[in-house]
C-alpha positions in Angstrom: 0.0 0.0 0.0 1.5 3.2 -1.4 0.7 6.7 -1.2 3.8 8.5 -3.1 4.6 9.8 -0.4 8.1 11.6 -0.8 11.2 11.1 1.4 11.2 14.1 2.5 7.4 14.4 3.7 7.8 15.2 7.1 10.7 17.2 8.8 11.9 18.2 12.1 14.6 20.7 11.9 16.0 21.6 15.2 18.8 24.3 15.2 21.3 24.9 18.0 19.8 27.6 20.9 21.5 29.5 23.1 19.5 30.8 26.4 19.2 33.9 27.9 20.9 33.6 31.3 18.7 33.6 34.8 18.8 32.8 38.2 19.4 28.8 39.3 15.8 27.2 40.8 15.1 24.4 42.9 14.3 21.4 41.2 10.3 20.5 40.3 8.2 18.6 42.6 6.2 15.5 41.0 2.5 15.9 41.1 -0.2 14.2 39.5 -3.1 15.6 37.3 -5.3 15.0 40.5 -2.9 16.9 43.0 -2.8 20.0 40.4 -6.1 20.0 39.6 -6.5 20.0 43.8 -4.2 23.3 44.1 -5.4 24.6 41.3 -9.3 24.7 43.3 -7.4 25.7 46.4 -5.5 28.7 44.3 -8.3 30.5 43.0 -8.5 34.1 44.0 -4.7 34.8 44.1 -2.6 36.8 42.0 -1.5 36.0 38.5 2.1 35.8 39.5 1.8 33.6 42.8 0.4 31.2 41.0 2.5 31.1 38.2 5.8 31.2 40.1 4.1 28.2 42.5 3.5 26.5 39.0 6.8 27.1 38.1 7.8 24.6 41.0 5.6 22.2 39.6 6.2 18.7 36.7 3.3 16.0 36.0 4.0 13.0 36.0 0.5 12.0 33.8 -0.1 13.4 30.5 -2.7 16.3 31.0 -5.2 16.5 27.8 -5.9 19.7 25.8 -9.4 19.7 27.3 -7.9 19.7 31.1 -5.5 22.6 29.6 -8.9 24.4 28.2 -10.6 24.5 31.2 -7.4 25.3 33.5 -7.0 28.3 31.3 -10.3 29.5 31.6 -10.1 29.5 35.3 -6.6 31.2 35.3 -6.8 33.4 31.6 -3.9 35.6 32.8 -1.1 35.5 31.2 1.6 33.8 33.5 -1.1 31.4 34.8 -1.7 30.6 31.2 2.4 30.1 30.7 2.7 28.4 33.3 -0.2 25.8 32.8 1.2 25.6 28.7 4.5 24.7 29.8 3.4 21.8 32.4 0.8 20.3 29.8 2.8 20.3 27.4 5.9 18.5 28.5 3.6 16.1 29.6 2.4 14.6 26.2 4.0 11.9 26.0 3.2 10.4 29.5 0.5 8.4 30.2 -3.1 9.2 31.0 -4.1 9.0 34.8 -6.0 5.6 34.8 -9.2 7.5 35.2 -9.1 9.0 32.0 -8.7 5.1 30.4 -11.9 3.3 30.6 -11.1 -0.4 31.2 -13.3 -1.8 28.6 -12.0 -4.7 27.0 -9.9 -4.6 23.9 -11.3 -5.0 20.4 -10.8 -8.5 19.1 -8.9 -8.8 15.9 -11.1 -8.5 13.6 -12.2 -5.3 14.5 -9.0 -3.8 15.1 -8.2 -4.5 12.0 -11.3 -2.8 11.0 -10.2 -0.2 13.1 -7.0 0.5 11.1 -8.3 -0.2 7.5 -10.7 2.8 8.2 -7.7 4.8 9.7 -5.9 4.2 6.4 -8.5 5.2 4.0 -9.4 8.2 6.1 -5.6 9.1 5.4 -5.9 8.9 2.1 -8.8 10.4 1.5 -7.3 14.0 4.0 -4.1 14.3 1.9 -6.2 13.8 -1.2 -9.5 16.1 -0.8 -8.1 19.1 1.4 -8.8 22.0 -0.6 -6.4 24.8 -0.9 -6.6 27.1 2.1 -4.7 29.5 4.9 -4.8 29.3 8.6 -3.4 31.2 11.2 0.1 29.1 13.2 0.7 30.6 16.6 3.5 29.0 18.4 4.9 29.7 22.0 8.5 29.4 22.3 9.7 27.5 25.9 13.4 26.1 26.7 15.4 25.5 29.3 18.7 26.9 30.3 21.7 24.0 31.2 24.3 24.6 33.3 27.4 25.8 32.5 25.9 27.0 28.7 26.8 29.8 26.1 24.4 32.1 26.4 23.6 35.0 24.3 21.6 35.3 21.2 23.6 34.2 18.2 25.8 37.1 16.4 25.7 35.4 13.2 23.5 33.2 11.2 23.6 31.3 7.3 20.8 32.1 5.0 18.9 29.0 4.6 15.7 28.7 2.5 14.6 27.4 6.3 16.4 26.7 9.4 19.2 29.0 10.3 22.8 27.3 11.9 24.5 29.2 14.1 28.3 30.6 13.9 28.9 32.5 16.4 27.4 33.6 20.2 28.1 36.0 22.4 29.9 34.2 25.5 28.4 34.2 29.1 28.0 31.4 31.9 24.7 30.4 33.4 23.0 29.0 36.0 20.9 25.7 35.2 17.5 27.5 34.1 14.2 25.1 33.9 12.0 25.0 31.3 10.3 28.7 30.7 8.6 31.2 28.1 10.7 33.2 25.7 8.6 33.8 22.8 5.8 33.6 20.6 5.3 34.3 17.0 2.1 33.7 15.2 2.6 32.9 11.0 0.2 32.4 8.2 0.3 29.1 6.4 -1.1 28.2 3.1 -1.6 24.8 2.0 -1.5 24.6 -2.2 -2.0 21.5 -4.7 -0.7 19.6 -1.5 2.2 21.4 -0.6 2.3 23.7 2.9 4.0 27.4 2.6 4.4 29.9 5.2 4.2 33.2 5.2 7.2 34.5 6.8 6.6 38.2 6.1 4.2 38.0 9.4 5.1 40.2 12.4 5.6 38.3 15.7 2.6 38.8 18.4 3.2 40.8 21.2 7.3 42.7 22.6 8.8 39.2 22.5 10.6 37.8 19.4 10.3 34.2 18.7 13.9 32.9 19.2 16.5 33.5 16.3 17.6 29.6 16.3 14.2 27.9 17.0 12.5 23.9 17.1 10.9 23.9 13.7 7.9 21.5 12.4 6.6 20.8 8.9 4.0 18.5 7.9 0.8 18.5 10.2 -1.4 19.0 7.5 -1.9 15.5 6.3 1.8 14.6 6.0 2.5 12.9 8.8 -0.5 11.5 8.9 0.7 9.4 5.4 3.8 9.5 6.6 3.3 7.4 9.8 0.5 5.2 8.9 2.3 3.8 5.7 6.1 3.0 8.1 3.8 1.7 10.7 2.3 -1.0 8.9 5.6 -1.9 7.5 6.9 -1.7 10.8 4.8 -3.0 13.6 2.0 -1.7 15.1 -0.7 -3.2 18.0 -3.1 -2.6 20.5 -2.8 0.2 22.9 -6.4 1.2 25.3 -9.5 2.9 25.1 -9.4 7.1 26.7 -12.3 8.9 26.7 -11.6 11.7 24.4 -13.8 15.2 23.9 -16.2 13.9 21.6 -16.4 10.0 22.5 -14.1 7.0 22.8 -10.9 6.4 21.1 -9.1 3.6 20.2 -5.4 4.1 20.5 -2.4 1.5 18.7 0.8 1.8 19.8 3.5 1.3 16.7 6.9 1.0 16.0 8.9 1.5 12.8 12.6 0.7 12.8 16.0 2.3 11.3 15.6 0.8 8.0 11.9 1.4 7.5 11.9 4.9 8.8 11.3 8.1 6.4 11.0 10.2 9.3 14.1 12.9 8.4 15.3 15.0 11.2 17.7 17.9 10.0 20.3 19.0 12.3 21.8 22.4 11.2 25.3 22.5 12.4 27.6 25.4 11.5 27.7 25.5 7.4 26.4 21.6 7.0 23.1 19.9 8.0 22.9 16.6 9.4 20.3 14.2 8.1 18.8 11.8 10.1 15.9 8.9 9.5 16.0 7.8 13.1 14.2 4.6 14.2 10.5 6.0 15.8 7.5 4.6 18.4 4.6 6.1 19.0 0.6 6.2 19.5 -2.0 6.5 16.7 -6.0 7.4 18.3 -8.5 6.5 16.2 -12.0 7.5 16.3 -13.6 3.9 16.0 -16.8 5.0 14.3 -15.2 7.4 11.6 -11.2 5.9 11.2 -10.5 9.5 11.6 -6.9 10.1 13.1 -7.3 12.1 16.4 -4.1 12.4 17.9 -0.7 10.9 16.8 2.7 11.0 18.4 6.3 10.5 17.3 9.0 9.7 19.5 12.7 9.2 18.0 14.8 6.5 18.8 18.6 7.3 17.7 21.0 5.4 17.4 25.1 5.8 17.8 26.6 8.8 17.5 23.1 10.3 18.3 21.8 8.3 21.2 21.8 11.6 23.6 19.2 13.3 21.0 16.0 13.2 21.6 12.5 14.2 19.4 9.1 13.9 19.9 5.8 15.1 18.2 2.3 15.6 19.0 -0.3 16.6 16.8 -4.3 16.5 17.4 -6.8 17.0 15.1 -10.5 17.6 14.7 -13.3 18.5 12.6 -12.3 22.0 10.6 -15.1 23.6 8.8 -13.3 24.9 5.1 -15.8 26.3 2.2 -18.7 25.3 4.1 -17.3 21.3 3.9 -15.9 19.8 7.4 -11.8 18.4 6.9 -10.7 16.5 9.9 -7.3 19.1 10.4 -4.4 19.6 12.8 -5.5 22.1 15.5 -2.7 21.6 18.2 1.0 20.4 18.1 3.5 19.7 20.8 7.2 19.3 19.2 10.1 19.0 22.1 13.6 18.5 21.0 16.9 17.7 23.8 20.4 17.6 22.0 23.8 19.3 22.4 24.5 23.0 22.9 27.8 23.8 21.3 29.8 22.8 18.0 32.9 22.0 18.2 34.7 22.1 14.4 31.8 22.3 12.7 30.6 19.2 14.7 27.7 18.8 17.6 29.7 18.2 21.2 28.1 14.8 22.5 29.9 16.0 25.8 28.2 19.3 26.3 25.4 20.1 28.1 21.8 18.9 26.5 19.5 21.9 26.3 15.8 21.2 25.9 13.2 23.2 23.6 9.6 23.2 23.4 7.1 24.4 20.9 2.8 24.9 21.8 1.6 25.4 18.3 -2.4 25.8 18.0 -3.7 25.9 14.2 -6.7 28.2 13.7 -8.9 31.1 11.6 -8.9 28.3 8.7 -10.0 30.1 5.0 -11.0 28.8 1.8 -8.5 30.3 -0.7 -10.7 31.3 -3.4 -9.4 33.3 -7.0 -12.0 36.3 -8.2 -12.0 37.7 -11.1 -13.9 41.2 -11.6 -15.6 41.9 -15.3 -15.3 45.5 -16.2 -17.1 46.7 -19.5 -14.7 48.1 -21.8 -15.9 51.9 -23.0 -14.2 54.4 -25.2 -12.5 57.5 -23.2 -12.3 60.9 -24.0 -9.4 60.2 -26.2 -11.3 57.6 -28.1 -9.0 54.6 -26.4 -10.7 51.8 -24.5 -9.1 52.8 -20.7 -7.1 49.6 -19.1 -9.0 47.2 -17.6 -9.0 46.4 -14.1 -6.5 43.3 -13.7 -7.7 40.7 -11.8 -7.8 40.7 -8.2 -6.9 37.0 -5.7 -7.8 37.2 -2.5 -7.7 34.8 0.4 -11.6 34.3 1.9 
């Protein structure tokens, strides 16, 4: 079963950071979605910034869904709170749910699993096929951590790329280990055309903060990875997971695996005037709305092998129904990309024995258009001079 999909389909670029120096903080406590949800009820009424910085102080050790995120936003909509409560959803993804969130029905039996999955795949084909051309609106908040010991200082000097940018030069500074916090947003317009996904990077960033200059970068969410994923997993391996009780009704998650020599997953490594190429080995989950074989949430995790075992990737995306043109698309509406690797080169090389810094992206996907091209008809009539006057060209416009 092929879909054409090219080599280079999906793509994780991660580019070399360098934090802003801060003070050192006390390492996070462990707490479960239950024992935030219980401070959370037990925090209302106080500042913006006591909660935030008690937050701060704060890991999960169960993933937290996007509909717990929704709701503890709404209670705290200030903008630390909102930070804050980003931050410890996010680097959560890839846990586990808390067992209440995992009904304990009993697993499909084959057949239907494999029913299950057929569905999945010709949903898959059918999104990369039908979307229509459109533009949507990318936000992304920028988090990282700070390790010990690091450069620090925004890069001096960068190589034009067509994308990422690699990094030649820092100004010098020692820090304090810094956990993970907020340094940026930026919010970008993509259009997706005849199947291909452009960005408009003309757009100004939201708000005083600049998105970072070397930044986690993600391409692909917009049927992709979705082709991408299903097509290695079933050469690979791919099983059984659980039920969870998603926003809309149950979904039936498969775990998967795909190894080194079955993987098109490329992650590109910009490292002073070269980029390093990588199709690591992957693992991840695939939910499945049983009813529809619409994709709901799917998750990549890298496995790297020698020289890159310290690396580390992972990718979230969710999706749900999207009204385009008046038809409904089931399209990405929120991503989670983390990436962990080395924070110096040393000639022209990544040092494996530097410090690991850690970067995290929240992207949310919304304000999706229908791009339509109109043409305006203007009768052509004789001027003054007795020459018909230039007609009006015609006009394209995003709806």
């Amino acid at each position: 079963m092929r879909y054409g999909i090219r080599r280079f389909t999906l793509l994780l670029v991660l580019t070399i950071g360098f934090a802003t120096p801060a003070n050192a903080a006390r390492p996070a406590t462990p707490v479960t979605v239950e024992h935030l949800e219980q401070f959370l009820a037990a925090s209302h009424g106080q500042s913006d910034g006591k909660v935030a910085s008690q937050l701060a102080g704060l890991v999960l050790t169960e993933r937290a869904t996007s509909v717990r995120l929704a709701r503890w936003q709404a209670e705290f909509p200030k903008r630390r709170c909102r930070e804050a409560l980003t931050k410890l959803a996010d680097a959560s993804a890839f846990l586990a749910l808390p067992a209440a969130d995992m009904p304990a029905n009993a697993p499909p039996d084959l057949e239907a699993q494999k029913t299950m999955l057929v569905k999945a795949i010709h949903s898959v084909s059918t999104t990369v096929t039908r979307l229509p051309n459109f533009y949507a609106t990318r936000k992304t908040e920028y988090f990282e951590d700070t390790p010990p010991g690091q450069t620090a200082g925004r890069p001096i000097a960068s190589i034009p790329m067509s994308g990422p940018r690699g990094v030649l030069g820092a100004a010098q500074a020692e820090s304090d280990y810094v956990p993970m916090h907020h340094v940026g947003t930026s919010s970008v317009t993509v259009s997706y055309r005849d199947g291909y996904e452009l960005t408009n990077s003309k757009q100004p960033n939201l708000g005083a903060q600049q998105h970072p200059a070397a930044e986690l970068t993600t391409v692909g969410e917009f049927g992709p990875i979705l082709s991408l994923v299903i097509e290695d997993a079933v050469h690979g391996a791919i099983m059984w997971g659980h039920w969870e009780q998603g926003a809309n009704g149950m979904e039936a998650v498969f775990r998967y695996a795909v190894p080194v020599e079955k993987s098109r997953y490329l992650v590109a490594i910009p490292v002073g005037t070269q980029t390093h190429q990588i199709y690591p080995a992957y693992h991840g989950e695939i939910a499945i709305s049983p009813d529809s074989g619409y994709i709901l949430r799917i998750t990549v995790v890298s496995d790297f092998a020698p020289l890159y075992q310290k690396l580390y990737t992972a990718i979230v995306v969710e999706y749900g129904d999207v009204a385009i043109g008046g038809i409904t698309y089931n399209c990405p509406l929120k991503g989670v990309a983390v990436s962990r690797m080395p924070t110096t080169i040393v000639n022209g090389e990544l040092n494996f024995t530097a410090p690991l810094q850690t970067q995290m992206n929240d992207v949310t996907f919304t304000q999706y258009h229908l791009f339509r091209a109109e043409a305006r008809m203007v009768p052509v009539t004789s001027d003054s001079d007795g020459a018909p006057p230039a007609a009006t060209p015609p006009a394209q416009s995003p709806r």
